[in-house]
FIMARGU-484211 format. One record per residue: residue in one letter; x, y, z of N, C-alpha, C in turn. Coordinates in steps of 0.001 Angstrom, whole numbers, padded with zeros to 6 digits, always signed. Last residue first. Example, Ala and Ser with C-alpha at 12.3 -4.5 7.8 and 13.67 -1.06 7.14 Angstrom:
2
S+012850-002250+007080+013670-001060+007140+012900+000030+007870
A+013190-005690+007800+012300-004500+007800+013200-003300+007800
***
This chain:
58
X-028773+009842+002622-029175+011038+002443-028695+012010+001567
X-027782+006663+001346-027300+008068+002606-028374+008957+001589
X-028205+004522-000546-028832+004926+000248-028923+006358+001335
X-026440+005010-002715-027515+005726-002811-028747+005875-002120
X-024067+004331-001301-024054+005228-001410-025185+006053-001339
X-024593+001117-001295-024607+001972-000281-024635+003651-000074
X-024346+000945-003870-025752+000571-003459-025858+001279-002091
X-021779+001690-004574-022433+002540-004897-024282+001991-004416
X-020470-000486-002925-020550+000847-002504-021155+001462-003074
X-021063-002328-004426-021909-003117-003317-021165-001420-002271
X-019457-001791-006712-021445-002356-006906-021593-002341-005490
X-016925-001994-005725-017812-000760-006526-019066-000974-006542
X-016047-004046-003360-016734-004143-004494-016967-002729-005104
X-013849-002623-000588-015477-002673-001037-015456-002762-002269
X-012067-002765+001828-012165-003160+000359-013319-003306-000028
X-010398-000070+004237-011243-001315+003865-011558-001317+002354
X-008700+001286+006799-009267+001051+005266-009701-000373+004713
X-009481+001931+009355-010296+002655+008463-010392+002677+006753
X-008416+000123+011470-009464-000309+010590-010417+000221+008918
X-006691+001534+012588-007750+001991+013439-009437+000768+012001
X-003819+000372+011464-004450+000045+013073-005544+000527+013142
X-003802-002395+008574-004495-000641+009350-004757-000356+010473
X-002661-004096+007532-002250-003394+008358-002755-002240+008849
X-004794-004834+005764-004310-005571+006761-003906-004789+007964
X-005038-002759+003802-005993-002877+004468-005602-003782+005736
X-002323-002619+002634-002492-001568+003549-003435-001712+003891
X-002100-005220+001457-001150-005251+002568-002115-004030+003554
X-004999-006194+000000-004260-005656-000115-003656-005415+001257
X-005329-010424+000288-005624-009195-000068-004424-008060+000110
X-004084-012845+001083-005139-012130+001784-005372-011264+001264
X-002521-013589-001211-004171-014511-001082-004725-013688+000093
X-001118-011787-003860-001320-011869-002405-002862-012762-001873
X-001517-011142-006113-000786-012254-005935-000825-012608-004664
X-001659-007697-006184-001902-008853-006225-000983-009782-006742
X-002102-005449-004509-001010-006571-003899-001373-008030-004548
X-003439-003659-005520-003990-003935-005010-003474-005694-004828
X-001883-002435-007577-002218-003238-007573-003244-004259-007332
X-001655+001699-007969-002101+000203-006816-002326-000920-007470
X+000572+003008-010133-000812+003002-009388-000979+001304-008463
X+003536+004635-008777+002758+003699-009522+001339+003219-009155
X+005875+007302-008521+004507+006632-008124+003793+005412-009026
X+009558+006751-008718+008117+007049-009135+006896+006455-008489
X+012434+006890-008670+011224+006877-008132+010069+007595-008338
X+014108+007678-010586+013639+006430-010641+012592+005731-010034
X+015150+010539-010199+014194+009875-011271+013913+008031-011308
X+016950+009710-008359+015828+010247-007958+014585+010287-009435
X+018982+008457-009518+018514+007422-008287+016785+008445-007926
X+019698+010370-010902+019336+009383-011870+018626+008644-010785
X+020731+012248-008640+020092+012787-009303+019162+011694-010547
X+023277+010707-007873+022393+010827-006899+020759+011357-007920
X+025094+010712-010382+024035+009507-009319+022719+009817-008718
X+025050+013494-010467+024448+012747-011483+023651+011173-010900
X+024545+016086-008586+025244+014846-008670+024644+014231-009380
X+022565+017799-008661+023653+018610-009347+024697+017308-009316
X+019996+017462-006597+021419+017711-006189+022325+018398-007210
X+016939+017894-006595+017697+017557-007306+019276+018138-006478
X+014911+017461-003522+015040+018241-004662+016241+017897-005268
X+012671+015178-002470+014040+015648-002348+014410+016375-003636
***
């Protein structure tokens, strides 16, 4: 949303910001957006146990 010229409104938009992932922790199932994924497509893989997979593909 592009800036208004209203000071409220305009301080309420600097406040949102991106923050990097957590990865929901504190959460005992894990991260929310792997839960909720209807087609499954995100998932949590170790780094070690994707890059072993990696260097198998062609």
């Amino acid at each position: 949303m592009p800036y208004t010229g209203d000071k409220a409104i305009d301080e309420a938009l600097d406040r949102k910001k991106a923050i990097k992932c957590d990865m929901c922790a504190g959460i005992d199932r894990g991260p929310a957006c792997v839960r909720a994924c209807p087609t499954g497509a995100a998932i949590r893989v170790a780094p070690d146990e994707f890059l072993t997979v990696a260097k198998l593909s062609p």
